[in-house]
C-alpha positions as CSV (number, residue, x, y, z in Angstrom):
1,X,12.7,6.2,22.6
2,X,15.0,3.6,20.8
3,X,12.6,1.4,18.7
4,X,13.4,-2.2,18.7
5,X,13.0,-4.8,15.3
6,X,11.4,-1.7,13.2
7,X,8.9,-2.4,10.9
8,X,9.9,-5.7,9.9
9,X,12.2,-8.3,10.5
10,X,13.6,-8.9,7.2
11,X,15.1,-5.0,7.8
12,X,17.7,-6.6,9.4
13,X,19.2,-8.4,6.2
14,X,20.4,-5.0,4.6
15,X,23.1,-5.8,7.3
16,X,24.2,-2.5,5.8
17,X,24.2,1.2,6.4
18,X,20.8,3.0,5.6
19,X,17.3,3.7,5.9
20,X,14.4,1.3,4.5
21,X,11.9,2.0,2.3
22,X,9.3,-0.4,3.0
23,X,5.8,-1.3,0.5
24,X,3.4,-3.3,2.5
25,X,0.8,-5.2,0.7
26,X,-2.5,-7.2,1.8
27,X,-4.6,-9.1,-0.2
28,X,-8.2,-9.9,1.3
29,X,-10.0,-12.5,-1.0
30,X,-13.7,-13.6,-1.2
31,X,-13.4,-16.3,0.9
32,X,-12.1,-14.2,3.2
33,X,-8.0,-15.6,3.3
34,X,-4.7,-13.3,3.5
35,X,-1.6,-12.8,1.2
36,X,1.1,-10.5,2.7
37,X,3.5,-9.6,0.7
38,X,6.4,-7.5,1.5
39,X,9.2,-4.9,-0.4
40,X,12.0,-4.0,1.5
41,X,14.5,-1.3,-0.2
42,X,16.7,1.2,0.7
43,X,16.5,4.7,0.5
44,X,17.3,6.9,-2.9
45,X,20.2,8.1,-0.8
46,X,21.5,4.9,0.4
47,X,21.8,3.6,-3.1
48,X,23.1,6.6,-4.5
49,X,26.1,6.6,-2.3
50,X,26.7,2.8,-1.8
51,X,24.4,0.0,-3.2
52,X,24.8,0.8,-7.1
53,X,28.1,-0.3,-7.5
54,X,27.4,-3.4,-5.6
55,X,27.2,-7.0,-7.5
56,X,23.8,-8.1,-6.9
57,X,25.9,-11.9,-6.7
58,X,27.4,-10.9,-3.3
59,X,24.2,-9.1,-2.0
60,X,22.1,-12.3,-2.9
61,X,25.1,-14.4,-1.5
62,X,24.6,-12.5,2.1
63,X,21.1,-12.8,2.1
64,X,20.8,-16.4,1.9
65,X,23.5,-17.4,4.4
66,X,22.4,-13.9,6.9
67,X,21.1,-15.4,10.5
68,X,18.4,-13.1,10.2
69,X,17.0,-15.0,7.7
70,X,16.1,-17.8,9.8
71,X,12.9,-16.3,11.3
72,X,11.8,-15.8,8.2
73,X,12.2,-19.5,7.2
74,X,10.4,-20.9,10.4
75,X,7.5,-18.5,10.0
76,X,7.2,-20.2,6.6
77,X,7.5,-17.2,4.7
78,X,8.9,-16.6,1.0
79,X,11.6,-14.8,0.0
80,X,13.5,-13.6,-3.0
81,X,16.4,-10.9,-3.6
82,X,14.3,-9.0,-6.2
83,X,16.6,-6.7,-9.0
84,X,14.6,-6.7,-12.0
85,X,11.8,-4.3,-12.9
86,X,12.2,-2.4,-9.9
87,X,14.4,0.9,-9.3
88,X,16.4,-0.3,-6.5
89,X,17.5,-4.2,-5.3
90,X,15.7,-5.2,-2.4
91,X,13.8,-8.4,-0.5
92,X,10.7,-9.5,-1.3
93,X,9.0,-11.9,0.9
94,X,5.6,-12.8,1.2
95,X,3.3,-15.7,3.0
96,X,-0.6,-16.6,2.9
97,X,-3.2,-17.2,5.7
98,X,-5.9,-19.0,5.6
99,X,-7.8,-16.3,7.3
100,X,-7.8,-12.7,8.7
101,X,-7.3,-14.1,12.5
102,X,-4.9,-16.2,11.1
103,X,-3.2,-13.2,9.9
104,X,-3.4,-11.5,13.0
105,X,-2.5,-14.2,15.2
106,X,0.8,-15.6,13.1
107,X,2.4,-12.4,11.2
108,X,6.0,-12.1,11.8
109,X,5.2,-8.4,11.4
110,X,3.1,-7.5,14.5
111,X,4.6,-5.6,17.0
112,X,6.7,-3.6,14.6
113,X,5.7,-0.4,13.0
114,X,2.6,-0.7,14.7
115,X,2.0,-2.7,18.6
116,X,-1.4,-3.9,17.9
117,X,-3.2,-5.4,15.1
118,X,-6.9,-6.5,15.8
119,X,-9.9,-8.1,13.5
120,X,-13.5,-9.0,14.6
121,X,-16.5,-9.3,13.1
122,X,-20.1,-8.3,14.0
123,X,-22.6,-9.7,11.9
124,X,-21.7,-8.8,8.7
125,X,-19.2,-6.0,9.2
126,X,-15.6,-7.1,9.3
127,X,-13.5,-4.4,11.6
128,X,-10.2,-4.3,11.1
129,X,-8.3,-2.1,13.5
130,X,-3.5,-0.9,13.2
131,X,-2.6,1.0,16.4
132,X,0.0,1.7,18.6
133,X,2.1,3.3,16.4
134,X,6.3,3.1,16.6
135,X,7.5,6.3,15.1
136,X,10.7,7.1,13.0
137,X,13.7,6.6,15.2
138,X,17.0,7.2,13.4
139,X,19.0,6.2,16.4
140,X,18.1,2.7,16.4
141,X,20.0,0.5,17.8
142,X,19.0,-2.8,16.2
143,X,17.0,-3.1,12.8
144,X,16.6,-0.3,10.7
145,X,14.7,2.5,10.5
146,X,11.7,2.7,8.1
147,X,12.0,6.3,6.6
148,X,8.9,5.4,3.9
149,X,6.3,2.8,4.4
150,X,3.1,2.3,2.0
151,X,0.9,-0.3,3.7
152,X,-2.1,-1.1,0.8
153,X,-5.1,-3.6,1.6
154,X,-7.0,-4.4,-1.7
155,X,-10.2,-6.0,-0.9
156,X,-13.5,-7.7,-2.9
157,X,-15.8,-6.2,-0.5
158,X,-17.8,-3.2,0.2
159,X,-16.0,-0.8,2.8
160,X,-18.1,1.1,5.0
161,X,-15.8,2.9,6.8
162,X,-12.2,3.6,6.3
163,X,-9.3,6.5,7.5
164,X,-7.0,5.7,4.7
165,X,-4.6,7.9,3.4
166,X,-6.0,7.5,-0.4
167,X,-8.3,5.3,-2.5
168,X,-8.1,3.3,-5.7
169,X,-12.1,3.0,-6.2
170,X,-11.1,1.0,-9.8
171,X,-9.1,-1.5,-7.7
172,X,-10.5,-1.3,-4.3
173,X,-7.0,-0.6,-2.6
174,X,-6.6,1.3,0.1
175,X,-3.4,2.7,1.5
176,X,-1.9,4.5,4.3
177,X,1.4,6.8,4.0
178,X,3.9,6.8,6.9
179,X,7.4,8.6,7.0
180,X,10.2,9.7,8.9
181,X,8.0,13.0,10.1
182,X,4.8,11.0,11.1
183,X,4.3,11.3,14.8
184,X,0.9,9.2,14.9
185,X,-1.3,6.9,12.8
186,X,-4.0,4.4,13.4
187,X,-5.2,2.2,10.7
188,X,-9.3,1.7,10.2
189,X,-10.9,-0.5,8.0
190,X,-14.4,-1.9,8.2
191,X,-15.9,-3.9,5.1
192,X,-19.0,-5.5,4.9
193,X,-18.5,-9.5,3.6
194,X,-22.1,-10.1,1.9
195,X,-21.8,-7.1,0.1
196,X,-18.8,-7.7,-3.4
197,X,-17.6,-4.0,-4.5
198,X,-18.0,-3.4,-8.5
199,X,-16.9,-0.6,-9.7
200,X,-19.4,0.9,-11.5
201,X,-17.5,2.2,-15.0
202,X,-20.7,2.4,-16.8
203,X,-22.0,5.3,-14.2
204,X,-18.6,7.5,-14.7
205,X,-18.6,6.7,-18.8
206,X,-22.3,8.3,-18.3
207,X,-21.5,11.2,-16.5
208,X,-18.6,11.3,-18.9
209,X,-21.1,11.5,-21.8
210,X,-23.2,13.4,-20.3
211,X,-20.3,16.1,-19.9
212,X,-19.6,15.3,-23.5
213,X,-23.0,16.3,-24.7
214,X,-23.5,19.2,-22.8
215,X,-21.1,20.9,-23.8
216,X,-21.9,20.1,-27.9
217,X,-25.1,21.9,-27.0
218,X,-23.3,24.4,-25.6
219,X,-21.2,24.7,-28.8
220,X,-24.0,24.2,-30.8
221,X,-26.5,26.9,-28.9
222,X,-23.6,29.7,-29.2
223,X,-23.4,29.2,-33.0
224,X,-26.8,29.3,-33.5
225,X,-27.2,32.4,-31.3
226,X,-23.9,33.7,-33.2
227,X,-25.9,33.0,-36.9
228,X,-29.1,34.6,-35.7
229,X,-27.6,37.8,-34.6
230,X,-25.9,38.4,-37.5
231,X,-28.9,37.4,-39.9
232,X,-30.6,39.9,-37.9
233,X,-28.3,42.7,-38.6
234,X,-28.0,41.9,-42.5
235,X,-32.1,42.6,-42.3
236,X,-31.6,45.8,-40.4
């Protein structure tokens, strides 16, 4: 099936051959508001054979004059051609909401990677449901295809139930991992919003110390059985 705006919009601006590598990032605060914030790059490949040589002047120059642009700039979004401290060139945009609905309801971004992006809340718990995933099509037509996407939530809250990929529990971040082989994935997230998560250092520096100190007993026990055996031989 030939996929349609892939991902993201701001794929488009590459205007160039290649695959995108795309780091999708949401921000849930305590009062509940969105930041999304966006990384579009290419692939190692694509740079390898193409982009290096590239003056970043003329990249950035086709960027801000690229028609493609312009949805970005209605939505109200921010964007930047980002070079420094990252291993590859690529756009970074990124817009706030004043709440999850709000999110859901105005994101450039839905209908993309994934058809359907839903939020409600019962009670306490928050549910926040991805589906209708768009897999990997090389033979896209228009857009790019995503070969590598990271989509990360980091959240204040306690979450109660979650299929992510792998957790930060330090940070509270959350991420799913999609690729060019991925066939099907469904994003789940429920958190509950009167609950804050802390991450409770002071129960893994005990356990640490605990580890610590059983094995100087350990240590301690062996040489003492070590001393007494021998003591008991010098009296045989």
């Amino acid at each position: 099936m030939k996929v349609k705006n892939i991902i993201l919009v701001l794929i488009i601006i590459f205007g160039l051959t290649g695959c995108a590598d795309v780091t999708y990032n949401i921000d849930i605060n305590k009062d509940l508001k969105v930041s999304e914030e966006v990384f579009i790059t290419g692939t190692e490949d694509y740079f390898n054979n193409f982009y290096k040589n590239l003056p970043i002047t003329i990249v950035k120059e086709f960027y801000d004059d690229s028609e493609q642009i312009k949805p970005l700039k209605n939505a109200n979004y921010t964007y930047e051609l980002k070079s420094v401290d990252v291993k590859y060139p690529g756009v970074f945009a990124k817009k706030s909401y004043s709440s999850i609905d709000d999110y859901v309801n105005n994101t450039i971004f839905k209908g993309q990677s994934f058809s359907n992006i839903k939020s409600d809340i019962k009670d306490n718990l928050v549910n926040i449901n991805v589906s209708g995933f768009i897999p990997y099509d090389e033979d896209v037509t228009y857009g790019y295809p995503v070969s590598r996407l990271i989509i990360k939530i980091k959240l204040p809250f306690v979450v109660t139930e979650n299929n992510a990929d792998s957790v930060d529990k330090k940070d509270n971040i959350y991420t799913w991992n999609i690729d060019s082989t991925t066939t099907d994935k469904e994003i789940k997230l429920t958190f509950d919003k009167n609950k804050i998560y802390v991450y409770n250092v002071i129960m893994y520096i005990s356990i640490l110390i605990l580890i610590i100190i059983c094995i100087i007993i350990g240590i301690v026990s062996y040489k003492i059985y070590r001393k007494n055996k021998l003591n008991n031989r010098i009296y045989e």
